[in-house]
C-alpha positions as CSV (number, residue, x, y, z in Angstrom):
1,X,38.6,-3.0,3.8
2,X,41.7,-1.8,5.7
3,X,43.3,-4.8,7.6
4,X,44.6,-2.4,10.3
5,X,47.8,-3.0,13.1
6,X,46.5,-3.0,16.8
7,X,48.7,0.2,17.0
8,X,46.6,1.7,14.1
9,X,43.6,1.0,15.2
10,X,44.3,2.4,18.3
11,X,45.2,5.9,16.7
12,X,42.1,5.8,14.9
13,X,40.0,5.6,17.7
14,X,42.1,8.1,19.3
15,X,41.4,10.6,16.5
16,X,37.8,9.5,16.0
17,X,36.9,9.9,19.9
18,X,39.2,14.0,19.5
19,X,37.0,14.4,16.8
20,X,33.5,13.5,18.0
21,X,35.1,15.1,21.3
22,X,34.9,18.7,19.5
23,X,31.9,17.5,17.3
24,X,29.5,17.7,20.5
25,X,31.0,21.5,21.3
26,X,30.1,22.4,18.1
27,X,26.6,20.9,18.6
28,X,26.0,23.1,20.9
29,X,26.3,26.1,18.6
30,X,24.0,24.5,15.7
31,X,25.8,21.9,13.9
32,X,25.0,18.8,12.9
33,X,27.4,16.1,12.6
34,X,26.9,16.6,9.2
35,X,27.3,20.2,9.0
36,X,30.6,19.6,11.5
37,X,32.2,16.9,8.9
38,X,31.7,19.5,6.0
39,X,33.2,22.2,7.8
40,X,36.2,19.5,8.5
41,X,36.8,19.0,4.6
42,X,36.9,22.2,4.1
43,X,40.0,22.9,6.7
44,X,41.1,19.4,6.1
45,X,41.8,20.3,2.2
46,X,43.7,23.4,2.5
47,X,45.9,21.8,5.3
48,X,46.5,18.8,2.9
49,X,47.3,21.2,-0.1
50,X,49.6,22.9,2.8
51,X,51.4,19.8,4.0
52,X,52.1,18.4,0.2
53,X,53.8,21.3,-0.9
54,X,55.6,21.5,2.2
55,X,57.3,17.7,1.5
56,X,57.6,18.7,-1.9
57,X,54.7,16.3,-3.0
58,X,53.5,19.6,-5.3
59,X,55.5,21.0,-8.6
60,X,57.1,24.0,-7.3
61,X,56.8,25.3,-11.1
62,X,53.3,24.8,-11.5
63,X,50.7,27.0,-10.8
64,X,50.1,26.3,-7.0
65,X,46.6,23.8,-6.1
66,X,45.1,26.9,-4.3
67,X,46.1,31.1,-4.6
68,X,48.4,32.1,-1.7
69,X,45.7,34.6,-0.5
70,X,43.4,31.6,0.2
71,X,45.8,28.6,1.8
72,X,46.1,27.4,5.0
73,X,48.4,30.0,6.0
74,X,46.2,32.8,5.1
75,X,43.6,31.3,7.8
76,X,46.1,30.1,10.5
77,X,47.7,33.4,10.6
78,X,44.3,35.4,11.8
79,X,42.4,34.9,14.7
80,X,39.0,36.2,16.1
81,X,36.7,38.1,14.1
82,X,39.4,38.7,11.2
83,X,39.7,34.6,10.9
84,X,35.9,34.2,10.3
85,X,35.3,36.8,8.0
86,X,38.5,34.8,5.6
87,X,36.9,31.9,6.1
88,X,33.9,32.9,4.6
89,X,35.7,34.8,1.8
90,X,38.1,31.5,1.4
91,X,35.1,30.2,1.0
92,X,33.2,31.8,-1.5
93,X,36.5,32.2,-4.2
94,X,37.2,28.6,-4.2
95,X,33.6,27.8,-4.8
96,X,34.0,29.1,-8.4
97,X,36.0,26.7,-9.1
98,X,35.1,23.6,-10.8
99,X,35.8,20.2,-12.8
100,X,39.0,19.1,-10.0
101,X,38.6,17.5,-6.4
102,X,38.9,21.0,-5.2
103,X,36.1,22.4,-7.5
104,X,33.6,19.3,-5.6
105,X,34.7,19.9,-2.2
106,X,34.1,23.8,-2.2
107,X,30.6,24.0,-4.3
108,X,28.4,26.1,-2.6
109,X,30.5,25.9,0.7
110,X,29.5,28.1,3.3
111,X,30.4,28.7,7.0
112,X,28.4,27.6,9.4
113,X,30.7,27.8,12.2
114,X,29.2,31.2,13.5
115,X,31.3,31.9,16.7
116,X,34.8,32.9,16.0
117,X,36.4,31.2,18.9
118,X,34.9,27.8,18.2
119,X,36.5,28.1,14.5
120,X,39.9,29.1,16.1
121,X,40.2,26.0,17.8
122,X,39.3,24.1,14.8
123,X,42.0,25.6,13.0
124,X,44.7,25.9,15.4
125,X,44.1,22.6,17.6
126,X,42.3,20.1,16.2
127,X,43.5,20.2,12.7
128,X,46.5,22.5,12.7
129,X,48.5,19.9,15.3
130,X,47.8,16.8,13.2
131,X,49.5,15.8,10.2
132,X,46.7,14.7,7.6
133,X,48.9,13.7,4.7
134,X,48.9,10.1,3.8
135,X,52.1,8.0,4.2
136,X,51.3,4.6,3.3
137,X,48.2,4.2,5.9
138,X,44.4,5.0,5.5
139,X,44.5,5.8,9.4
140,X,42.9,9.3,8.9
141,X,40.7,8.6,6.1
142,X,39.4,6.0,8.6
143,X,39.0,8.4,11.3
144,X,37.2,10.4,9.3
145,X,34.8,7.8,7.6
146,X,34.0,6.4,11.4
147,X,33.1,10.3,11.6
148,X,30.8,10.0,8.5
149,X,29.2,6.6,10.5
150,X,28.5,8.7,13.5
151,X,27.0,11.5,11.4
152,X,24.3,8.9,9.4
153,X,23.3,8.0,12.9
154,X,21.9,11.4,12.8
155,X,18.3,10.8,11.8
156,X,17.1,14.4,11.7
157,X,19.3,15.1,8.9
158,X,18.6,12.4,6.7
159,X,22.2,12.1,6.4
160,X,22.0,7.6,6.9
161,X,20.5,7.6,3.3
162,X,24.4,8.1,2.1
163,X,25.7,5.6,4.2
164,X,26.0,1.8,3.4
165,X,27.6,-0.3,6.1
166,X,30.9,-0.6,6.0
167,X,30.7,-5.1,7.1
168,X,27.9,-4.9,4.0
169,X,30.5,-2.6,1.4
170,X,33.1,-5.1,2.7
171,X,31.4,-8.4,2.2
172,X,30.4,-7.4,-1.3
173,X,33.7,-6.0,-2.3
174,X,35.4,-9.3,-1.0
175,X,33.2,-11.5,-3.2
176,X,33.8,-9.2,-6.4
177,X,37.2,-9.5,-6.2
178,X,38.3,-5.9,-7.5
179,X,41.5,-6.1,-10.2
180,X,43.9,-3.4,-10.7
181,X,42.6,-3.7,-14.4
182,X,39.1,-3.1,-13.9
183,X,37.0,0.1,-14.5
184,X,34.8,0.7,-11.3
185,X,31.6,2.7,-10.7
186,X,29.7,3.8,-8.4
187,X,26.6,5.6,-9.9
188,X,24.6,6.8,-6.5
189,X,27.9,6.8,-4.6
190,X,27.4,8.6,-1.4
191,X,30.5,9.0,1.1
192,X,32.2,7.0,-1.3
193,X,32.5,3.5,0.8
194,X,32.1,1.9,-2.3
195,X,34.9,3.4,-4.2
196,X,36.9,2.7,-1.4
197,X,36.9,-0.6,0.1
198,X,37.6,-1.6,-3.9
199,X,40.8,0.7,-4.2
200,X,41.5,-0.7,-0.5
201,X,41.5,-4.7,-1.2
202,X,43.2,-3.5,-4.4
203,X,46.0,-2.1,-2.9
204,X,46.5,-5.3,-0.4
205,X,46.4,-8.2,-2.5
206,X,48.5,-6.0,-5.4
207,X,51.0,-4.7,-3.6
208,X,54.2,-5.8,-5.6
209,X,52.6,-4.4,-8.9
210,X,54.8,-2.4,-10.9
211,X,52.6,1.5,-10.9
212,X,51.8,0.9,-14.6
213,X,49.8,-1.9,-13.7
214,X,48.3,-0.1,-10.6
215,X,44.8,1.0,-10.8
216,X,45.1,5.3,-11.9
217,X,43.0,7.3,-10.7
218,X,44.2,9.9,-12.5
219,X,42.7,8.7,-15.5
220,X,39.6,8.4,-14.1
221,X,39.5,4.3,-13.7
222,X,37.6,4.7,-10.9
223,X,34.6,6.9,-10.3
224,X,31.2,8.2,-9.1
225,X,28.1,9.9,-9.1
226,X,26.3,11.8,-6.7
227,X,23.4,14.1,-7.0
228,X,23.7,16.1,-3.7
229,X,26.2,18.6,-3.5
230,X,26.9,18.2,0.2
231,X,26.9,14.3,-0.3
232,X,29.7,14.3,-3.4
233,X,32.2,16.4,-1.4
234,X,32.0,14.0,1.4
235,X,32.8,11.5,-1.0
236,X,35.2,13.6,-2.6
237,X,37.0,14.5,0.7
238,X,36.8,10.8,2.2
239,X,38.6,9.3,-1.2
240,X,40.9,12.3,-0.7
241,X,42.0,11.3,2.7
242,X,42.3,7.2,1.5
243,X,44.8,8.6,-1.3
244,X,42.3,8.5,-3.9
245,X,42.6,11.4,-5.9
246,X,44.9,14.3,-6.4
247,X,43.3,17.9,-4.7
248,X,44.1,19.6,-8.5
249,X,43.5,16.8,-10.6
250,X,40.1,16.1,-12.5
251,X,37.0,15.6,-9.8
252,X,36.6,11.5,-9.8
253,X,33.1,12.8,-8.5
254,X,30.3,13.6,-10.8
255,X,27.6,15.9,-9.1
256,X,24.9,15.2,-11.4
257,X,21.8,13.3,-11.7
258,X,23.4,9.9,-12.8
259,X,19.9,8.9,-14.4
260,X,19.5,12.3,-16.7
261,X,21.7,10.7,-19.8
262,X,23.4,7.7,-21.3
263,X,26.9,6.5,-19.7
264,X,29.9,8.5,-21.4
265,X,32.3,6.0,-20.0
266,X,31.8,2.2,-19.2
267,X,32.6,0.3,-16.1
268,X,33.7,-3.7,-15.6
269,X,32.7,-3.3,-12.0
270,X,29.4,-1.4,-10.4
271,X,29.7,-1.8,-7.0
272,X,26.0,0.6,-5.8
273,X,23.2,1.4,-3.3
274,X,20.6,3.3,-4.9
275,X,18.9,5.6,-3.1
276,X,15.7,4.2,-1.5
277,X,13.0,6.7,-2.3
278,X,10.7,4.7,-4.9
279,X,9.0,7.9,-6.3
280,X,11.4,10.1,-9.3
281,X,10.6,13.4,-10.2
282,X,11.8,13.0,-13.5
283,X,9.9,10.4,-15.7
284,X,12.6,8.9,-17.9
285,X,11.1,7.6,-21.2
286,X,12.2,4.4,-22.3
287,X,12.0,2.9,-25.9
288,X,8.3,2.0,-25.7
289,X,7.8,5.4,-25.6
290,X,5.6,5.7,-22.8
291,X,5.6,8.3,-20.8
292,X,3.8,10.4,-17.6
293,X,2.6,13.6,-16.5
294,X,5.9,15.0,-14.4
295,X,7.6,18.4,-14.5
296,X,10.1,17.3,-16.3
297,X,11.4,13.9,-18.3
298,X,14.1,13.2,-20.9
299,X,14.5,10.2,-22.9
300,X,17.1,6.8,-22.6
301,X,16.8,5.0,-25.9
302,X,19.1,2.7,-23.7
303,X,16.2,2.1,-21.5
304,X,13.7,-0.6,-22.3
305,X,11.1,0.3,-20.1
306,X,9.3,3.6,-18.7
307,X,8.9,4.5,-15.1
308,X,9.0,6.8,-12.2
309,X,10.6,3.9,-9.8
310,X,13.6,5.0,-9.0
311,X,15.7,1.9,-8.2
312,X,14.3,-0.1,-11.4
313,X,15.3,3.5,-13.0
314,X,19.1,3.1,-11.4
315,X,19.0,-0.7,-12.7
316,X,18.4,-0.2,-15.6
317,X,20.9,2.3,-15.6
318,X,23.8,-0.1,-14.1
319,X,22.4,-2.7,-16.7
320,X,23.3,0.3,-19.7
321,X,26.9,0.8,-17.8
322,X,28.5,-2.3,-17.9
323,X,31.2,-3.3,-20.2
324,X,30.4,-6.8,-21.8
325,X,31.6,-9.3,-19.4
326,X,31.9,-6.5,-16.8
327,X,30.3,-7.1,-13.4
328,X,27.6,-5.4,-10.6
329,X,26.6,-6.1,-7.3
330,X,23.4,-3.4,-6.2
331,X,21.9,-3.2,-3.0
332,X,17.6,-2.8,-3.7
333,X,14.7,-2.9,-2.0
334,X,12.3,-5.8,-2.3
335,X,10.0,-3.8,-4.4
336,X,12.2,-4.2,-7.5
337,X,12.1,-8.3,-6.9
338,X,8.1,-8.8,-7.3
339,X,6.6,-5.4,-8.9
340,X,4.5,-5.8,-12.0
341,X,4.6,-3.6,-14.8
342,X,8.0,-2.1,-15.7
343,X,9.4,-4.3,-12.8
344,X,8.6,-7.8,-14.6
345,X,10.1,-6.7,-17.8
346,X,13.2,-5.4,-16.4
347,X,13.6,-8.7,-14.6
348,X,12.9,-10.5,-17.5
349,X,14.9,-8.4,-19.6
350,X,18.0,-9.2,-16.7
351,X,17.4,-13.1,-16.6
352,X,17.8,-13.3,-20.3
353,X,19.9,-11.0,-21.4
354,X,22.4,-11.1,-17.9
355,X,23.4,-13.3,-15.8
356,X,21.9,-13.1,-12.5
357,X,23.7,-15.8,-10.9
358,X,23.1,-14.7,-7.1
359,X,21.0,-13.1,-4.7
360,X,21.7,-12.3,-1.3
361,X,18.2,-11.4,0.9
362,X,19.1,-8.7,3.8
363,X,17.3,-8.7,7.3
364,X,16.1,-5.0,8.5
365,X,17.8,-3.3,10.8
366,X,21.0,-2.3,8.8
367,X,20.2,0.9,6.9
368,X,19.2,4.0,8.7
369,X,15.9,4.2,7.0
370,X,13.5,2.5,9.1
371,X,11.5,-0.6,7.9
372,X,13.8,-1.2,4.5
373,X,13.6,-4.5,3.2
374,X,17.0,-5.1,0.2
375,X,18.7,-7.4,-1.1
376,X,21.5,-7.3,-3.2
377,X,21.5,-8.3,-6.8
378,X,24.5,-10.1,-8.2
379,X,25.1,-10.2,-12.3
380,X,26.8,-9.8,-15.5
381,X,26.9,-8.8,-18.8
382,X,27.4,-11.4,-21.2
383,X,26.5,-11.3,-25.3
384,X,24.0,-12.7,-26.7
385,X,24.0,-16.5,-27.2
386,X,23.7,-17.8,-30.7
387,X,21.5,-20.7,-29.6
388,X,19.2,-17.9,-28.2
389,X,19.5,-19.7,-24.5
390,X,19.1,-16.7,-21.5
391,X,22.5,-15.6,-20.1
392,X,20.9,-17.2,-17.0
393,X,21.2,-20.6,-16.3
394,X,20.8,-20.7,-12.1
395,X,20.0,-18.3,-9.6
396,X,21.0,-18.8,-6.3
397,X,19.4,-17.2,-3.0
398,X,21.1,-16.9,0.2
399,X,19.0,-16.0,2.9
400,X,20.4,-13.8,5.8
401,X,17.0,-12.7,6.4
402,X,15.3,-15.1,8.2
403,X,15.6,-15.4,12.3
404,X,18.4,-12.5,11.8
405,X,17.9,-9.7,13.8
406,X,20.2,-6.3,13.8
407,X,19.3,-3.0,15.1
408,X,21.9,0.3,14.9
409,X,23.3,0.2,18.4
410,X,22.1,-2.8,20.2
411,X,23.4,-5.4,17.8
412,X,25.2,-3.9,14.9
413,X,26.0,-5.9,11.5
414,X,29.4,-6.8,11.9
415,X,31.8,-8.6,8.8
416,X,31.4,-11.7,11.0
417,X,27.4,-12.1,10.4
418,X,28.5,-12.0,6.6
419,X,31.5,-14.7,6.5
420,X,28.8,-17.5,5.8
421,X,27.4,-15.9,2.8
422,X,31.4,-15.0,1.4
423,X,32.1,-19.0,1.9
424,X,28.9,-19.8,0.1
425,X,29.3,-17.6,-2.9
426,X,32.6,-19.0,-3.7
427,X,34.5,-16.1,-4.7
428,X,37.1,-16.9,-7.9
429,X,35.8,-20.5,-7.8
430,X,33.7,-21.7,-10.8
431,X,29.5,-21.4,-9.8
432,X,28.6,-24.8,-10.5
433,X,31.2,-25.8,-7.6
434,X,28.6,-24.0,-5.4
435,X,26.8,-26.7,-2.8
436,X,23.4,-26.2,-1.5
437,X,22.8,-25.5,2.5
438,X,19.6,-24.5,4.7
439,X,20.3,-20.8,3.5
440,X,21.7,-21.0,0.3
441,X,19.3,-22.6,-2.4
442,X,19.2,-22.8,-6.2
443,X,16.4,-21.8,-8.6
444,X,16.8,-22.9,-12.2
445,X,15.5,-20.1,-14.7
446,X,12.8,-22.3,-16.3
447,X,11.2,-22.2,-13.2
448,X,11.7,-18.4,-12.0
449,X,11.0,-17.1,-15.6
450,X,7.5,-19.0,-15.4
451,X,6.6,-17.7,-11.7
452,X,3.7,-15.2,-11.6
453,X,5.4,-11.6,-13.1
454,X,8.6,-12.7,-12.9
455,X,8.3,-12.6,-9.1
456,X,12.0,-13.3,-7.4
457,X,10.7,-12.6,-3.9
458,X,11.2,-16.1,-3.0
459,X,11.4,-17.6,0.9
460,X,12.2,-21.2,1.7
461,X,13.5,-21.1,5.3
462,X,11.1,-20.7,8.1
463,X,11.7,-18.5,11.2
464,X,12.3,-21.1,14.3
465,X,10.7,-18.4,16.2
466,X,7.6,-19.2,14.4
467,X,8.3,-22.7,15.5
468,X,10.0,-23.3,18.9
469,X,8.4,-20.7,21.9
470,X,12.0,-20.6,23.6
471,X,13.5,-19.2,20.7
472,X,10.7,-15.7,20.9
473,X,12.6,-12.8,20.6
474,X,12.5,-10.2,23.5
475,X,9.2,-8.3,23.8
476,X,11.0,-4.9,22.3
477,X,12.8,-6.5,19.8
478,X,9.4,-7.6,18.7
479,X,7.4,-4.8,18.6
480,X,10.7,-2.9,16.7
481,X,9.8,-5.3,14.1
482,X,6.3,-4.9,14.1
483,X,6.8,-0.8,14.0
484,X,9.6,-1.7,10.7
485,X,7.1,-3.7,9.2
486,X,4.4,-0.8,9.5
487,X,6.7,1.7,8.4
488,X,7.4,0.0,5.3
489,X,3.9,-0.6,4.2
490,X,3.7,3.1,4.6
491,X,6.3,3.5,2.5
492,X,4.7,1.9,-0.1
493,X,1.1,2.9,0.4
494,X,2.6,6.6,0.6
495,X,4.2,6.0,-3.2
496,X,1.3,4.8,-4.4
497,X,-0.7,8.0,-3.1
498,X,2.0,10.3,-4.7
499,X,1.7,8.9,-7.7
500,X,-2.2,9.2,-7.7
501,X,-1.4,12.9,-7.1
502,X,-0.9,13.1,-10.9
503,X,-4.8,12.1,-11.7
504,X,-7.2,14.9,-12.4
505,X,-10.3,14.2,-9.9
506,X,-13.6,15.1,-11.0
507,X,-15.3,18.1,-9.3
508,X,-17.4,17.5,-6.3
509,X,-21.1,17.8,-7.4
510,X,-22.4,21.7,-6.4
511,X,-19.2,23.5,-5.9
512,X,-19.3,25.8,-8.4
513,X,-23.1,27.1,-7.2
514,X,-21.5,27.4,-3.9
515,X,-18.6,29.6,-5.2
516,X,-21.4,31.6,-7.4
């Protein structure tokens, strides 16, 4: 959420273009944009470590972040053949390390820059001429999360399931209203956009606090979770470069299933987008003790309810996370809003016992998964009333669904498409202020409590395509839609199969004469 200088801005997309610029070179020897960005953090750290003790940002007296025979030097000194084979052994040392921002960004690295000249120019040109360290400016962290945006666009690799848009992160952020004093969370964090836009609009509308007041990272106020390897020191590097972070202080990264045990440490703020993949491979037993044929499972007495769902799984996890009076905004599929079974009694369970005061319905066409249908869930943890009245009073629905249309490159989401939504919600201003308009509409919980399975799927706008010929979209546009629309009943049809796969069939009548 950086409000960048026209000067700025301009640098950024200097650096960004010089760095897709030498991203397509490397294409041609193998990479993916993915592979290319990993290969960057590695380089990107030890020239970092190199250009903080050169200022004197590092204790001279302390142990230094990483062994002389390993730095920056020790790789821009050699060239050729004898650079290469460095880099891999650089590579392989400080991947035993582990539990600091160093230990996260070198797990399991390996070199996949296989011809010597191409990682010579890396080294010398593209990132031994720049000056990565950060004074006062996100410029490079920028450049390098407009790299990450580039790389989700990257469909072979899978790699847009880490990526939340930045006008979405942004939007959400500006309606939670991060404080310096608040614990924040991101439990399936990705690249870290999350993490990041919340330090960011921290550090803008704080700016005069005194540092005692400021929110530490170094005492891990602000975290998150990742289960992929690869993914987590993306995250790790990205905070890195938006001065999140110190390179040999404790990893503000978890690489860990997030769902495999109880929070350790609480949060006031869970800013999250679940991964979208609806089947677990872990069944997670909840307190009524039911569980499923899987491989493995372990058990969360803090979990009401048993199932292989992953996003009911993750909130019901955000619900165990947050402090009392602490805060969440989630980004989930549609499933989670009108699925029976475990999903009605965790939205039961998060109308009485929370306070889900708002939900905002998303169109298609802004996550790199095809076909995905989300919303995002706003709510809060509040005790229990004595009276024994729900938490939940109202729920408001915004919808930005309906007659919205965005695709990845044609018509992008931009922060703009969101403004109406931030005006509505009325950020620091008291709910019942809140006015009704032909998106924005409010469902007392009497009413949504006593809807068929707790259903919260609700639409109330129709589309004025459906209504006014002139307003048809264009024939493409239209049959994108259709091909979204498919792809998600797929989606759902292809869970359903998977978790069929689990039944024992009976034996077709006569096969076992045939195999005699």
């Amino acid at each position: 959420m950086n409000i960048e200088h026209p000067q700025e801005a301009a640098q950024t997309d200097t650096l960004v273009r010089k760095l897709i610029n030498y991203r397509d070179v490397l294409r041609d020897n193998g990479l993916s944009t993915i592979d290319y960005v990993e290969q960057l953090s590695y380089l990107l750290f030890l020239k970092m470590v190199h250009e903080q003790a050169e200022d004197g940002l590092t204790q001279e007296e302390s142990r230094p972040v990483v062994p002389d025979e390993y730095n920056w030097n020790s790789l821009y000194t050699k060239k050729g053949a004898a650079l290469e084979e460095h880099y891999r052994t650089v590579l392989t040392e400080l991947g035993k390390e582990s539990g600091t921002t160093l230990g996260t960004i070198f797990a399991k690295a390996q070199n996949k820059i296989t011809e010597p000249a191409l990682l010579e120019k890396l080294v010398v040109d593209l990132i031994g001429k720049e000056d990565w360290t950060i004074h006062g400016t996100d410029l490079k962290g920028d450049a390098y999360e407009g790299l990450l945006a580039k790389g989700a666009e990257d469909t072979k690799t899978g790699a847009g399931q880490y990526f939340t848009p930045r006008p979405l992160i942004d939007a959400m952020v500006e309606v939670m209203q991060p404080r310096p004093e608040d614990t924040i969370m991101d439990p399936a964090c990705g690249t870290g956009g999350f993490l990041i836009a919340a330090r960011s609009y921290i550090r803008e509308r704080h700016r005069n606090l005194p540092p005692h007041l400021r929110l530490n990272t170094t005492k891990r106020r602000i975290w998150g979770t990742e289960l992929v390897p690869g993914a987590a020191r993306l995250a790790a590097m990205n905070m890195l470069l938006h001065g999140i972070g110190d390179p040999d202080g404790p990893s503000l990264i978890d690489v860990k299933d997030a769902l495999a045990e109880k929070p350790k440490q609480y949060a006031s703020l869970i800013l999250a987008n679940p991964p979208f993949g609806k089947k677990s491979s872990i069944t997670v037993i909840g307190t009524d003790g039911k569980t499923e044929a899987q491989d493995m499972s372990y058990d969360r007495e803090d979990f009401r309810v048993t199932t292989t769902n992953k996003q009911l799984n993750f909130l019901q996890h955000i619900m165990a996370s947050l402090d009392m009076n602490g805060r969440a905004a989630v980004v989930l599929p549609d499933n989670v809003l009108f699925e029976g079974g475990a999903g009605e009694k965790i939205r039961d369970r998060l109308l009485k016992e929370f306070d889900l005061h708002t939900i905002l319905r998303l169109p298609t066409g802004l996550f790199y998964a095809n076909g995905v249908k989300a919303n995002v869930l706003f709510f809060e943890k509040h005790p229990h009333q004595l009276d024994g009245k729900p938490n939940t009073s109202k729920v408001w629905i915004y919808d930005f669904r309906t007659g919205q249309h965005f695709t990845q490159k044609q018509r992008p989401l931009r922060r703009s498409d969101l403004q109406d939504f931030v005006e509505c919600y009325g950020a620091g201003k008291p709910i019942s202020a809140r006015t009704e308009t032909e998106r924005f509409k409010c469902f007392d919980f009497e009413d949504l409590i006593a809807r068929d399975k707790v259903n919260l799927d609700i639409t109330f706008m129709k589309d004025p395509s459906l209504e006014d010929a002139d307003s048809l979209l264009p024939p493409a546009q239209i049959a994108r839609e259709i091909v979204e629309d498919l792809q998600a009943a797929l989606a759902e049809f292809a869970a359903i199969a998977e978790a069929l796969d689990t039944e024992v069939l009976p034996e077709p009548a006569g096969t076992q004469e045939a195999e005699d």
